[in-house]
N, CA and C atoms as a LAMMPS dump frame, in Angstrom:
ITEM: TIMESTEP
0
ITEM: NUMBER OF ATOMS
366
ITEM: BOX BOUNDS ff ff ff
-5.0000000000000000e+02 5.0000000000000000e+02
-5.0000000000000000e+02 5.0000000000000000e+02
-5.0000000000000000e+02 5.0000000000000000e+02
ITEM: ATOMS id mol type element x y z
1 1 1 N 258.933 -384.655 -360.965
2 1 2 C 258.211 -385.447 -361.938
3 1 3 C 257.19 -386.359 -361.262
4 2 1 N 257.874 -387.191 -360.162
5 2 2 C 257.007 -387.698 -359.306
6 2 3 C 255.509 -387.197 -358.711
7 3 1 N 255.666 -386.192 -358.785
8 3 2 C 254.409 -385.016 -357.874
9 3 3 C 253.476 -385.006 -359.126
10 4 1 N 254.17 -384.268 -360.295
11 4 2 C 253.442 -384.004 -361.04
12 4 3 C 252.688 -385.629 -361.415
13 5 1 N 252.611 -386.362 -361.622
14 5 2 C 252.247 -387.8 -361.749
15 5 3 C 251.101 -387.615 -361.16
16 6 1 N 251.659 -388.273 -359.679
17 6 2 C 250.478 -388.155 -358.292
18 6 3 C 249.276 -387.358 -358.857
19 7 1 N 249.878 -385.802 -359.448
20 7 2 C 248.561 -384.754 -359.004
21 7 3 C 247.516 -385.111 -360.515
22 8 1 N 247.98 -385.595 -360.969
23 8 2 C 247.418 -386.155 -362.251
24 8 3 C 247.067 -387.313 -362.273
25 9 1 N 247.06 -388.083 -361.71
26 9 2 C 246.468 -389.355 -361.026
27 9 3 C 245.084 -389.196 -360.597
28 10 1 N 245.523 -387.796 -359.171
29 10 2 C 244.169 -387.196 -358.446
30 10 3 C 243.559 -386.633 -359.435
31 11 1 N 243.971 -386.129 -360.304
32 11 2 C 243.073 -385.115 -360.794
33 11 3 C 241.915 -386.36 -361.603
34 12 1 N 242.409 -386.893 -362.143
35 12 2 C 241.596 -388.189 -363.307
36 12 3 C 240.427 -388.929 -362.019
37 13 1 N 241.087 -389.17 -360.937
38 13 2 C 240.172 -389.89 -359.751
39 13 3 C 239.069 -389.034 -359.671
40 14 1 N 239.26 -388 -359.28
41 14 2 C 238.712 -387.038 -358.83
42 14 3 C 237.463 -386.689 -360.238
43 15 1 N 237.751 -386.52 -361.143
44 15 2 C 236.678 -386.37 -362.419
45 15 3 C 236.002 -387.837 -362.291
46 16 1 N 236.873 -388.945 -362.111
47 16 2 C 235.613 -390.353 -362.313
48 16 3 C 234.416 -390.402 -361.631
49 17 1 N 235.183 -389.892 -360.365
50 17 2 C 234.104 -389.962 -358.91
51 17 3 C 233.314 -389.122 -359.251
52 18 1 N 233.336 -387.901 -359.576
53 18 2 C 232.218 -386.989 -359.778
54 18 3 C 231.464 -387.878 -361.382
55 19 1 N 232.235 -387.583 -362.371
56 19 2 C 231.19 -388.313 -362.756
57 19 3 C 230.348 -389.555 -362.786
58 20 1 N 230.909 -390.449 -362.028
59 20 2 C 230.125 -391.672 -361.391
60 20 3 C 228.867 -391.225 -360.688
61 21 1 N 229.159 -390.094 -359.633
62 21 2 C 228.23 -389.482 -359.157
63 21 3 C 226.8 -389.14 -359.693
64 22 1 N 227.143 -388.478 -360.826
65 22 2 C 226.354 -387.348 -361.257
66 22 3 C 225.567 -388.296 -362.301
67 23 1 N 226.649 -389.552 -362.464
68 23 2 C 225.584 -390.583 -363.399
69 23 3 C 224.813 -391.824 -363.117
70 24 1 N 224.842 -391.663 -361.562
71 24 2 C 224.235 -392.781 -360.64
72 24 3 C 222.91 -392.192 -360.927
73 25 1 N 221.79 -393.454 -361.19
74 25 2 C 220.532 -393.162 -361.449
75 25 3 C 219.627 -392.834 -359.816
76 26 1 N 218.871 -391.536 -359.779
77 26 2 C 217.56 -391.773 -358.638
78 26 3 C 216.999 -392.8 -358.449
79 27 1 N 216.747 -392.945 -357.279
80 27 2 C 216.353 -393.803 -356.589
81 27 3 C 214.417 -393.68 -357.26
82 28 1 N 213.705 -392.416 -357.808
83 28 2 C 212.646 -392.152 -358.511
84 28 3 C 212.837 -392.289 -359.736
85 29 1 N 213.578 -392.58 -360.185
86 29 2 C 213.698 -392.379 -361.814
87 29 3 C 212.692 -393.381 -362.557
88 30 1 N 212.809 -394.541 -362.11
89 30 2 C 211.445 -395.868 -362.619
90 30 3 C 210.178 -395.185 -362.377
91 31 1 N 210.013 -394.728 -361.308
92 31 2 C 208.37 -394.111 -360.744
93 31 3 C 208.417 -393.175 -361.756
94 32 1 N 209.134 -391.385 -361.608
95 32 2 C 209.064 -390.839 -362.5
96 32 3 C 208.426 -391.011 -364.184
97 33 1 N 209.623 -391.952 -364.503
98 33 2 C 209.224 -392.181 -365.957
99 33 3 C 208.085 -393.092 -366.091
100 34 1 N 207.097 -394.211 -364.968
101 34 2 C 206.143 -394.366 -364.714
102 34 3 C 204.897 -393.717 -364.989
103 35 1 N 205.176 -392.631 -364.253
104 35 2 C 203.762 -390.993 -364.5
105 35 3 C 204.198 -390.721 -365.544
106 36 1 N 205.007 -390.564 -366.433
107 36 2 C 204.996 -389.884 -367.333
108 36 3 C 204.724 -390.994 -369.035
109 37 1 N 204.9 -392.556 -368.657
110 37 2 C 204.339 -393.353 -369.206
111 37 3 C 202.639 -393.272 -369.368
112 38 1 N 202.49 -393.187 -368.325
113 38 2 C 200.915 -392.904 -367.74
114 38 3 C 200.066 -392.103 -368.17
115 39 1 N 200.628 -391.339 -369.091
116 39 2 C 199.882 -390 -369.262
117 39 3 C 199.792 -388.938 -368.13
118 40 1 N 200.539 -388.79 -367.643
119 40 2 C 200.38 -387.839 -366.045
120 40 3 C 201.066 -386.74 -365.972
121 41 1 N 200.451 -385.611 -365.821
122 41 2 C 201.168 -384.028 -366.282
123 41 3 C 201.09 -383.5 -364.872
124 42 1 N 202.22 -382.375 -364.497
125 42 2 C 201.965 -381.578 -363.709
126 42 3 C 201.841 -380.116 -364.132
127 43 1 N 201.215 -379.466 -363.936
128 43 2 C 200.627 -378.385 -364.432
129 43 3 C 201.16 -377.204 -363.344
130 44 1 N 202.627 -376.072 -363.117
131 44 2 C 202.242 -375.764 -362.321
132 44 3 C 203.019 -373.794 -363.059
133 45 1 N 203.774 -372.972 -362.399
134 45 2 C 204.075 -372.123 -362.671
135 45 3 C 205.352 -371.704 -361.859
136 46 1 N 206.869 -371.074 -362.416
137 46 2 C 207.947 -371.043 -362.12
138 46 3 C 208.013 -369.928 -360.955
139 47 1 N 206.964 -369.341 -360.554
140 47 2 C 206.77 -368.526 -359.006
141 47 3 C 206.399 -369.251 -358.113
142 48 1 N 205.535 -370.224 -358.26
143 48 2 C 204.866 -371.259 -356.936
144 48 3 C 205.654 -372.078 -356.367
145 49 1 N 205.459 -371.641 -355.105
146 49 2 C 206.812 -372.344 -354.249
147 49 3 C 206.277 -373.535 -353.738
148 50 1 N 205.031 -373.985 -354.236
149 50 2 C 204.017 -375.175 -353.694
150 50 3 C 204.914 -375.524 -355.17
151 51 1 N 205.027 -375.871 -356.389
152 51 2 C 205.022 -376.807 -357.049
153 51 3 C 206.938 -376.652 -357.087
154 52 1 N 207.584 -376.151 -356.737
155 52 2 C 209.1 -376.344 -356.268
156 52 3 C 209.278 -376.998 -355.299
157 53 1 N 208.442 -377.099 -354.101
158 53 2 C 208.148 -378.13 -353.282
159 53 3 C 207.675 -379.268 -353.688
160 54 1 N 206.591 -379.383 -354.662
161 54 2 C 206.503 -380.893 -354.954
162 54 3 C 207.447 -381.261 -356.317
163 55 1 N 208.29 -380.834 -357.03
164 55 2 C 209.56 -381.282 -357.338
165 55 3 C 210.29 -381.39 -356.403
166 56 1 N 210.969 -381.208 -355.809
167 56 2 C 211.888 -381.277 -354.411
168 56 3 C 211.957 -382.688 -353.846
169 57 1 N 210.236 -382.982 -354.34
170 57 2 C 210.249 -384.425 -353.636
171 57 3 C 210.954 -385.529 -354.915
172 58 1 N 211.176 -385.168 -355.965
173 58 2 C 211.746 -386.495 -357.006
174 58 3 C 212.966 -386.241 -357.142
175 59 1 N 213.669 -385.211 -356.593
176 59 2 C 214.593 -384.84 -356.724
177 59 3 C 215.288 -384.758 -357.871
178 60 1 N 216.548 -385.144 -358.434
179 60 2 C 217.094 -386.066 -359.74
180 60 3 C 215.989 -386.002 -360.587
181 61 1 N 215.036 -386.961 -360.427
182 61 2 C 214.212 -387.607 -361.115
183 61 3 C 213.104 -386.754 -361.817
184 62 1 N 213.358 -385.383 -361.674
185 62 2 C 211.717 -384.828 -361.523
186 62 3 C 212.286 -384.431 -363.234
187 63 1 N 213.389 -384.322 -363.936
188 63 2 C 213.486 -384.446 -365.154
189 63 3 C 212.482 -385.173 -365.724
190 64 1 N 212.287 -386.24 -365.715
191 64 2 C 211.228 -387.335 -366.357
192 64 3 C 209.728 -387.3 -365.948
193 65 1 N 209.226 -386.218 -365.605
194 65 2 C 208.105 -386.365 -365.199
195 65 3 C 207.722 -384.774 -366.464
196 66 1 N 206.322 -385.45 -366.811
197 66 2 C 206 -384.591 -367.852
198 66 3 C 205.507 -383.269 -366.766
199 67 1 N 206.213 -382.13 -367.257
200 67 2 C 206.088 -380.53 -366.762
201 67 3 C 205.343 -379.291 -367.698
202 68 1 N 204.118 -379.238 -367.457
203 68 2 C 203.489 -377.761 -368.343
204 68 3 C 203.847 -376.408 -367.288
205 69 1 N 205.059 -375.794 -367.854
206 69 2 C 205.137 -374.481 -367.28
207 69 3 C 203.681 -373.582 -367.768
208 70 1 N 202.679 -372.806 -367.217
209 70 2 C 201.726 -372.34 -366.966
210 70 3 C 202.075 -370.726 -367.284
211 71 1 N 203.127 -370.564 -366.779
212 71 2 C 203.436 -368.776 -365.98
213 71 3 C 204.276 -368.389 -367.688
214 72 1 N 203.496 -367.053 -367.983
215 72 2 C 204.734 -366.291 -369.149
216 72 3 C 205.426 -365.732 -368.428
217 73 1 N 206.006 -365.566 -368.48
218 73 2 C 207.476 -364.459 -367.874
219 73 3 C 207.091 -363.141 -368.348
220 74 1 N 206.704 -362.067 -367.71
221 74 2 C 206.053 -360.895 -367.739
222 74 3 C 204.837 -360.667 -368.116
223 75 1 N 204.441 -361.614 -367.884
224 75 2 C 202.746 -361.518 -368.259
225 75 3 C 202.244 -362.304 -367.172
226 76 1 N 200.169 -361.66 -366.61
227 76 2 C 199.595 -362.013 -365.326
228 76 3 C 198.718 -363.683 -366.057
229 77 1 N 198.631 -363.269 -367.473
230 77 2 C 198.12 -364.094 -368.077
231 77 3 C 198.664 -365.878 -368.154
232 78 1 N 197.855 -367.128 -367.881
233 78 2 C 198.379 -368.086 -367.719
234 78 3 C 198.949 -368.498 -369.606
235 79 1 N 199.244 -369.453 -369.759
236 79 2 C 199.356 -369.918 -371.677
237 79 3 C 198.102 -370.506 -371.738
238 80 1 N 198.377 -370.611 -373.284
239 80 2 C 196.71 -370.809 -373.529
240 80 3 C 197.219 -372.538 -373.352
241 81 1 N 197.345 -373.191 -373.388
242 81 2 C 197.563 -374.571 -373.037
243 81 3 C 197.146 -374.72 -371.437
244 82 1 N 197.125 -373.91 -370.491
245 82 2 C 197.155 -373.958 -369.218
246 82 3 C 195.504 -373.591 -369.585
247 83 1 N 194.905 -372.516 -369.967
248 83 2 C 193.938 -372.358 -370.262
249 83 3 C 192.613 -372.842 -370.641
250 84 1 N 193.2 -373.786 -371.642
251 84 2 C 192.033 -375.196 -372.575
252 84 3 C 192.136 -375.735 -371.231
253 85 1 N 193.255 -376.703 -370.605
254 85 2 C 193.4 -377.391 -369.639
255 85 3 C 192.384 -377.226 -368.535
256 86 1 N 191.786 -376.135 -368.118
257 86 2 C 190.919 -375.658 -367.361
258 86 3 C 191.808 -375.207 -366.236
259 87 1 N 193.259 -375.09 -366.091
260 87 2 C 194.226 -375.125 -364.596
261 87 3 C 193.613 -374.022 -363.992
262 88 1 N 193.343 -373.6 -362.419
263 88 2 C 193.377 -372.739 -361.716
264 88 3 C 193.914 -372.556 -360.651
265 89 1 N 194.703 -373.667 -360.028
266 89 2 C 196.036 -373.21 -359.156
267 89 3 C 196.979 -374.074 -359.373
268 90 1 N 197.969 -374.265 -358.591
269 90 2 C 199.285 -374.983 -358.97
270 90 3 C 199.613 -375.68 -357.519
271 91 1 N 200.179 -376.792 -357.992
272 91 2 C 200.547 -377.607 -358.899
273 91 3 C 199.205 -378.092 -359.225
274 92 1 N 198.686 -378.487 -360.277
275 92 2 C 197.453 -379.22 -360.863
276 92 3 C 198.315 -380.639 -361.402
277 93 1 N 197.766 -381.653 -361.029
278 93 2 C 198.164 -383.113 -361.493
279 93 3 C 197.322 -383.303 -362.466
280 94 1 N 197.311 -383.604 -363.799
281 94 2 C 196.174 -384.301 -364.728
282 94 3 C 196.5 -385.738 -364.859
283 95 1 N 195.577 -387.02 -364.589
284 95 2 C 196.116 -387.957 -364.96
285 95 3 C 195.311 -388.662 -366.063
286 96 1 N 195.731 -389.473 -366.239
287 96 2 C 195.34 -390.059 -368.018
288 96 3 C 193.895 -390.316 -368.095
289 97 1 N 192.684 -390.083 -367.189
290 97 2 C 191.641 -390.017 -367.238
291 97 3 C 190.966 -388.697 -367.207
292 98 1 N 191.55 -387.727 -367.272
293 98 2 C 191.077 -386.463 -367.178
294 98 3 C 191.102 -385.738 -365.868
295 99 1 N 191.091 -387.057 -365.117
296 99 2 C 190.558 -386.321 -363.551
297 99 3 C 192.081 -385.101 -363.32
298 100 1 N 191.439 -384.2 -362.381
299 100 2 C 192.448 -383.59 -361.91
300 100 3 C 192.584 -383.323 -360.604
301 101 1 N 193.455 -382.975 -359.953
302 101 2 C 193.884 -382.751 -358.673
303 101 3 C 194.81 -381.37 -358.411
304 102 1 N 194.273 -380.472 -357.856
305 102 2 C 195.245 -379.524 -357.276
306 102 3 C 195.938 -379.154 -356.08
307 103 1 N 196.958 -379.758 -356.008
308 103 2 C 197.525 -380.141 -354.614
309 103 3 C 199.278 -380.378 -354.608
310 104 1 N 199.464 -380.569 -353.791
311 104 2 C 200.945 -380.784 -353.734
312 104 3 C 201.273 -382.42 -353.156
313 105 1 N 200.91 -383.202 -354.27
314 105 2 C 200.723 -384.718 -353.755
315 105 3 C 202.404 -385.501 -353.155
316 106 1 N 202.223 -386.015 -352.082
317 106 2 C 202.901 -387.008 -351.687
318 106 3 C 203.206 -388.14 -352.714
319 107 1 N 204.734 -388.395 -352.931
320 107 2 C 204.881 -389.949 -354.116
321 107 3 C 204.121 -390.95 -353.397
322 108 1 N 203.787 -391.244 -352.439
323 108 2 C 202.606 -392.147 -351.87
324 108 3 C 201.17 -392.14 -352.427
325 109 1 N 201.007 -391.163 -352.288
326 109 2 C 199.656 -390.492 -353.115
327 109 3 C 199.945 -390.53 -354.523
328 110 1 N 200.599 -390.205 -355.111
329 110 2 C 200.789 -390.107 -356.609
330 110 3 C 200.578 -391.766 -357.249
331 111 1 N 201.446 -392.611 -356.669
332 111 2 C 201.793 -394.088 -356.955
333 111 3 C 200.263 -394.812 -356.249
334 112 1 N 199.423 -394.427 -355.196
335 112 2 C 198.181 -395.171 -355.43
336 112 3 C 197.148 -394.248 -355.961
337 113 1 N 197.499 -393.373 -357.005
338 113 2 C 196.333 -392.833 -358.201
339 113 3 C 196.476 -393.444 -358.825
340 114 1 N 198.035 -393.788 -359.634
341 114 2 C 198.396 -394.331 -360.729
342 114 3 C 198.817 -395.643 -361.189
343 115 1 N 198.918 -395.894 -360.309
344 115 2 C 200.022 -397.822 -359.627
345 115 3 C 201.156 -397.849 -359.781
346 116 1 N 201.676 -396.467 -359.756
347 116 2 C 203.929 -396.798 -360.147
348 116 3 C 203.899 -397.126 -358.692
349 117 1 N 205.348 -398.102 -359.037
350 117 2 C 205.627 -398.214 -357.954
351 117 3 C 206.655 -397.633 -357.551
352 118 1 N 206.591 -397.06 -356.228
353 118 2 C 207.889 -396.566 -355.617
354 118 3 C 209.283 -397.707 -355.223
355 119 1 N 210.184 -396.908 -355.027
356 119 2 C 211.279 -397.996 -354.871
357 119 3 C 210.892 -398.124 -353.59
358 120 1 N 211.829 -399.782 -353.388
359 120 2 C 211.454 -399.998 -351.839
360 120 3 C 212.623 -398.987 -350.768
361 121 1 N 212.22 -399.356 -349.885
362 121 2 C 212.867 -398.178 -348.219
363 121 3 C 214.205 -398.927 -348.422
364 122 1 N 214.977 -398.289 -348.214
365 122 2 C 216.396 -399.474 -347.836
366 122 3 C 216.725 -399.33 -346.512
């Protein structure tokens, strides 16, 4: 009876911790939802390993950042939203002035286009 207790003890620990985990906020999540306050889109397509790389960098966070998937899934053709947009490679940044950028920007770079601020270094 004793054991069984214990392992049910662990087991409840063991679910808190993970979900404590999984509900600890990014360290990007303020910046993130920043650009996406901002009017700030990334424009890119679910083959480009350039714009999986620049998610990679928000990690967590890249939920909150406004995303135009570009690519149909069996088609060479971009969407017509990618289209009006004028996009021609990926990742394309649009920010709330129209300007655009096609590149794979550094959150350094991103935060002095826009003024989010990044969290500080710890």
């Amino acid at each position: 009876m004793k054991k069984a207790f214990w392992w049910g003890i662990s087991f409840i620990a063991i679910i808190l911790l993970i979900w404590y985990l999984m509900s600890k906020p990014s360290p990007y999540d303020d910046f993130a939802q920043c650009l996406t306050d901002k009017g700030v889109k990334m424009y890119g397509a679910y083959w480009c390993p350039h714009c999986q790389e620049q998610k990679k960098l928000f990690g967590s966070s890249w939920d909150k950042v406004t995303y135009i998937e570009c690519a149909i899934r069996g088609s060479n053709e971009p969407t017509t939203e990618c289209i009006i947009a004028g996009i021609k490679s990926y990742p394309t940044w649009e920010f709330a002035d129209g300007n655009q950028v096609s590149a794979v920007l550094s959150l350094q770079q991103l935060s002095s286009f826009t003024s989010c601020d990044l969290p500080a270094e710890e």
